[in-house]
GULO-17930 format. One record per residue (C-alpha): x, y, z. Coordinates in steps of 0.02 Angstrom, whole numbers, plus 50000, padded with zeros to 5 digits. Layout:
<pts>
XYZ
...
</pts>
This chain:
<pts>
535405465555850
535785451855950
534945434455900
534575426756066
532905420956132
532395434956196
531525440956038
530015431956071
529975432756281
528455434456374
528235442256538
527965428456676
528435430056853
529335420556958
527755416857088
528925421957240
529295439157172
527905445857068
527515460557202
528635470257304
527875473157471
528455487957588
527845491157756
525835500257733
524855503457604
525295521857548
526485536057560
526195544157755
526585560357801
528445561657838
529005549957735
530975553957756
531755539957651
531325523357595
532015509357459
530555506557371
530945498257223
531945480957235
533775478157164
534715489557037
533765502456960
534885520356931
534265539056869
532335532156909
530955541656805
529095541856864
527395548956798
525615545156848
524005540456701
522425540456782
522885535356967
524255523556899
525975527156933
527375519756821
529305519356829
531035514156748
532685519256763
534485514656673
534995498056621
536495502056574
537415487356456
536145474756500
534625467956399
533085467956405
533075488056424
532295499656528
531075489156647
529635496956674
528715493956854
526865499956918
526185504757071
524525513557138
525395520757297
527035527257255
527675512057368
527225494557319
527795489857158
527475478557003
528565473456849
527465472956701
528715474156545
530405481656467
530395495756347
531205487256245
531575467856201
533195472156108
534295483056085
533805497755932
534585493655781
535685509755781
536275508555947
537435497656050
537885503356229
537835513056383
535905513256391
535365527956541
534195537856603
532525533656511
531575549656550
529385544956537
527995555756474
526125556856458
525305567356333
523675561856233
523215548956265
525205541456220
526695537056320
528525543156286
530245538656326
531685548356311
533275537556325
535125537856338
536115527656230
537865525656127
537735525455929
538695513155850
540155526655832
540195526656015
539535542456044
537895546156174
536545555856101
534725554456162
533335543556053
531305544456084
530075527756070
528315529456096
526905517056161
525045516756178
525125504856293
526465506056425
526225488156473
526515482656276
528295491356229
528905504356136
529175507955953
530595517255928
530885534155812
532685534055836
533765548455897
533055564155935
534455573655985
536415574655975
537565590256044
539365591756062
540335573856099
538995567956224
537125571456241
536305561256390
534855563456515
533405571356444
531905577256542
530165584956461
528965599356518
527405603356449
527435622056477
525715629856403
525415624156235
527085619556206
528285605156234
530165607456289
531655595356313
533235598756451
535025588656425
536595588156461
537955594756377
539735596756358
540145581956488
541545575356347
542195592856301
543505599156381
543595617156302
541775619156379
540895618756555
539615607056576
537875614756546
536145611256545
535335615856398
533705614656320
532365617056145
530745617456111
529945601456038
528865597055898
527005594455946
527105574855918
528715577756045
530005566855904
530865580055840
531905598355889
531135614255851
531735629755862
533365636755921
534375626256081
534705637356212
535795636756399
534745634056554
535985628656679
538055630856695
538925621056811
540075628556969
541915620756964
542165630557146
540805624157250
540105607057279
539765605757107
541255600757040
540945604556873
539645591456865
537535594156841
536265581956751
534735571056798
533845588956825
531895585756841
530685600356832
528995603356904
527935619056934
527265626357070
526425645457118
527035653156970
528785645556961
529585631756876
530725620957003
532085612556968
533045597157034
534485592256971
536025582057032
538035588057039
539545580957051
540175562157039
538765549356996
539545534757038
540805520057102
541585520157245
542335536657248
540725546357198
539955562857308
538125563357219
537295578257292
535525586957228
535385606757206
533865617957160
533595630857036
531925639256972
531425651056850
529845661156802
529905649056615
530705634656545
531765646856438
532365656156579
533305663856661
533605652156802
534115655056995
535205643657072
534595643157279
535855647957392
535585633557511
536115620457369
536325606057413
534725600657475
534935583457474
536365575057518
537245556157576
536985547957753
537415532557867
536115521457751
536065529057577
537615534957474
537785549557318
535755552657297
535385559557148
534565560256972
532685558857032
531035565456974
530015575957082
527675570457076
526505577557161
525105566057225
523675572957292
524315590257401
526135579257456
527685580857330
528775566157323
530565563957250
531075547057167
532925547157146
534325534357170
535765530957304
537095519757339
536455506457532
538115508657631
537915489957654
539015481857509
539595498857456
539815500257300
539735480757227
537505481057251
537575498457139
536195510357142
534465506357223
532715517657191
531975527757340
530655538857379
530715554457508
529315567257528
529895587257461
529115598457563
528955616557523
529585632457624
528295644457667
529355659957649
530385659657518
529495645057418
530875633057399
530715616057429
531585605557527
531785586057622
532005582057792
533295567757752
534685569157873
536295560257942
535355545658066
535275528758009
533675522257900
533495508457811
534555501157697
533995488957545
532635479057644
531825473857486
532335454557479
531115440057431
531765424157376
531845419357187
531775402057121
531805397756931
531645377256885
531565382356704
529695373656685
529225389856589
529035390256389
530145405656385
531565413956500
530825423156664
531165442356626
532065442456786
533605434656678
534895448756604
536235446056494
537755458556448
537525467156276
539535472156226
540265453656282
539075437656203
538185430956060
537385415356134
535565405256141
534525401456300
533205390156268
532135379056384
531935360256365
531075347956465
531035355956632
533115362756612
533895379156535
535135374556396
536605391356372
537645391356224
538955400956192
538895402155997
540495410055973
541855406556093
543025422456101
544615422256172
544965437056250
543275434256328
544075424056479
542135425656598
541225416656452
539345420556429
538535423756579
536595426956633
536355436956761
535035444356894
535145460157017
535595456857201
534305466057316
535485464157454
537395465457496
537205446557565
536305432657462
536585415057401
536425406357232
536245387457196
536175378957061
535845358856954
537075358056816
537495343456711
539325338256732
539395330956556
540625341056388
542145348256429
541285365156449
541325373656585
539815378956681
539255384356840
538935398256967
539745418656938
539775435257028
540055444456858
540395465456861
541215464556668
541955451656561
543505457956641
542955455456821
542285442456881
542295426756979
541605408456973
541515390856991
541425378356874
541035360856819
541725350456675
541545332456676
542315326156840
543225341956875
543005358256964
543605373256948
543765388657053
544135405356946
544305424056959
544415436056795
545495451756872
545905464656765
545585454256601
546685440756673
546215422756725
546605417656881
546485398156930
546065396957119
545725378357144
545485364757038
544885349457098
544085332957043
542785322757086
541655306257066
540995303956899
539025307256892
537745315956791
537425331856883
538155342457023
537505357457151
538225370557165
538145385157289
538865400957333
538645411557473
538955430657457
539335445957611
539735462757583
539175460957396
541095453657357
541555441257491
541255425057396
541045405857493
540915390857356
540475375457378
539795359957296
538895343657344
538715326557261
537195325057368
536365338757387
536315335457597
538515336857607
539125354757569
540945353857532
542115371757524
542885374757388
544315387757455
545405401257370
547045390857363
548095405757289
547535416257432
547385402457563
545585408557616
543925397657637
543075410957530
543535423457377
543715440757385
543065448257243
543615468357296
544035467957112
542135468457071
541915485557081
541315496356921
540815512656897
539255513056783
538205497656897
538335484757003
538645466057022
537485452156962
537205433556993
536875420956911
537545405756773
539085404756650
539585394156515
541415394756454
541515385156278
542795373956281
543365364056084
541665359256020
540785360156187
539995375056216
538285370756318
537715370556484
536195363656542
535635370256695
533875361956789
533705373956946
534205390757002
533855400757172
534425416757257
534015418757418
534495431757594
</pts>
């Protein structure tokens, strides 16, 4: 596991952003399509305990895992915790689709994640108290040379578990399959069997997962999502099938797919259907066009509505413009806490390092310096819009550097940094370290730093001595007043922002006393 100060984090909020507010109180009738949770947050899952309604979604490489958010109205939203702290002990990447269930009295999560072997098999944690975290049982599941994305139905007196399969075999088509589960739902039981075979001739592509089931008049519906999930050449769509059980045999609707991209909101997909009262709702992710792809995938809600006639459901979601990522309130962190803001993520592959808090500033350590590591250890948060700025105090003293990144991967990225008297203006590009300014300065104790960000990749730097005088730091190599970080694009999520430290000899701290992200 890692051993950072995380371990022993506890859950305050920074004051400006401990409630997400949308626009009324509660879900209204025709309620097409709306971001509804803030930031990053990929292959949501959703259930509701007694008139509470809680959510998480992927968090892919980046601890803490799985945040969990609560809401009484399917629309305003809390963050109360993280499934989990750290990382399981037997895992070590690639952390998706946490899928949540209720049953007696006991929540469940049913996660995504790569054993130390690399492969992706499926593990189960339980809670009594959502709020509290999860202990974890380990993996539940593994089936051919990738397992990922469960969802459970109570069906009757008996518990059953969907996947997908096959995604990493060639010699097979990709296939939904599913098995009953154990009554305390942590272990197989009985035989596996096929619910769902993907089409390589239609929009498909060869492609299902993220399927969520519900039932309605006698049927079991499902939703599930086909062809590319993701990046910038992705083509998300979601498709219905139902069946009479969970077992089988399923009907694929002829009117797939039901739910596809517009102007605002990119590859929707991988979603879990509610029912609230007599309205359905579908919480399921998309790319905003705004920033496309850098911001990654944000969480919205659209009603389901059902067809009279032949019983299907379906959205009213079509090619206008809505709303893109509107969900952007300012954060500001001076460090005065006893223990890192859970805001704060770090990347799990790339660091060992220690954050602690002293006196008002945050002190980041890089404890081993790696060389092929040319981004250095970075802490990061999730952009809720396509067009922000950070700031940031840093002490100039150590050779270290330290300052400001827009960080994808250890192998793309893009910064600026302070080290003594100097400055230096960086992009990492393919693994390779790019020097785009270097500049020095008068010798003092601390400098500001600031940089402001369009289109999710479009970088400005700038420092000040002063903190009234904003001076430009430009791209020298490229002759441009600001960066452009078009190399920032990754598949699996999207950018963050946030503070570095590059170890440098025996220096390997940075002590940082303010930070701020603002739109």
């Amino acid at each position: 596991m890692k051993q950072v100060l995380f371990a022993a984090l506890i859950f305050l909020f920074f004051s400006c952003n401990s409630k997400t507010e949308n626009t009324g109180s509660e879900p209204k009738n025709e309620l097409i399509q709306l971001q509804v949770i803030p930031g990053e947050l990929p292959d949501p899952s959703i259930i509701e305990v007694d008139g509470i309604y809680y959510a998480t979604g992927s968090s892919n490489d980046w601890e803490p895992l799985y945040p969990i958010y609560k809401s009484t109205d399917l629309v305003n939203w809390i963050f109360v915790n993280y499934v989990f702290d750290e990382i399981p002990e037997w895992t070590s990447s690639s952390f998706w689709a946490p899928e949540l269930f209720y049953r007696k009295g006991k929540f469940f999560v049913y996660y995504t994640a790569k054993r130390k072997d690399g492969v992706s098999v499926i593990g189960v944690a339980s809670s009594n108290d959502i709020e509290s975290g999860f202990e974890d049982h380990g993996q539940l599941l593994e089936w051919g040379n990738e397992s990922i994305d469960a969802f459970v139905l109570e069906e009757g007196d008996k518990l059953f578990v969907s996947w997908k399969a096959y995604g990493l075999n060639p010699d097979k088509p990709i296939t939904l399959m599913g098995s009953q589960l154990s009554d305390d739902g942590l272990q197989l039981q009985g035989e596996a069997f096929e619910m769902l075979v993907a089409d390589s001739d239609n929009w498909e592509k060869g492609g299902i997962e993220g399927q969520s089931i519900v039932e309605k008049d006698g049927f079991l519906y499902m939703l599930y999502s086909g062809n590319a999930c993701c990046g910038a050449g992705c083509d998300y769509m979601v498709g219905l099938a139902r069946a009479k059980s969970f077992e089988g045999p399923w009907e694929k609707f002829s009117g797939n797919p039901v739910l596809v991209g517009n102007d605002s909101w990119k590859c929707p997909g991988h979603g879990t259907a509610i029912k609230t009262g007599n309205e359905w709702f579908y919480l399921y992710h998309a790319y905003s066009t705004d920033g496309f792809p850098y911001i990654g995938r944000s969480t919205l809600l659209s009603q389901m509505f059902w067809d009279e006639e032949t019983g299907w459901p379906y959205f009213k979601v079509s090619n206008e413009v809505s709303e893109t990522a509107t969900l952007k309130s300012t954060i500001k962190d001076d460090f005065s806490s006893e223990k890192l803001s859970p805001h704060w993520r770090f990347d799990i592959p790339a660091y060992q390092f220690d954050a602690s808090l002293k006196d008002g500033k945050l002190h980041l350590t890089e404890k081993e310096i790696d060389p092929s590591n040319l981004s250095g250890t970075f802490l990061g948060l999730n952009p809720e819009s396509a067009d922000f700025t950070i700031s940031t105090k840093v002490e100039t003293g150590n050779e270290a550097w330290k300052g400001l990144a827009i960080y994808a991967t250890r192998d793309k990225s893009m910064g600026m940094g302070v080290a003594e008297n100097q400055l230096l203006l960086w992009k990492v590009k393919d693994g390779n370290l790019e020097e785009l300014n270097k500049i020095e300065f008068d010798s003092q104790e601390e400098v500001l730093l600031k940089t402001e960000v369009n289109n999710g990749h479009e970088a400005k730097f700038y420092y000040s001595l002063d903190g009234q005088n904003w001076i430009n730091v430009p791209d020298k190599l490229d002759q441009k007043e600001e960066v452009i970080g078009d190399h920032l694009d990754f598949w699996s999520w999207g950018i963050k922002a946030g503070i570095y430290v590059e170890g440098n000899g025996d220096s390997k701290t940075g002590i940082f006393d303010l930070f701020e992200i603002g739109y």
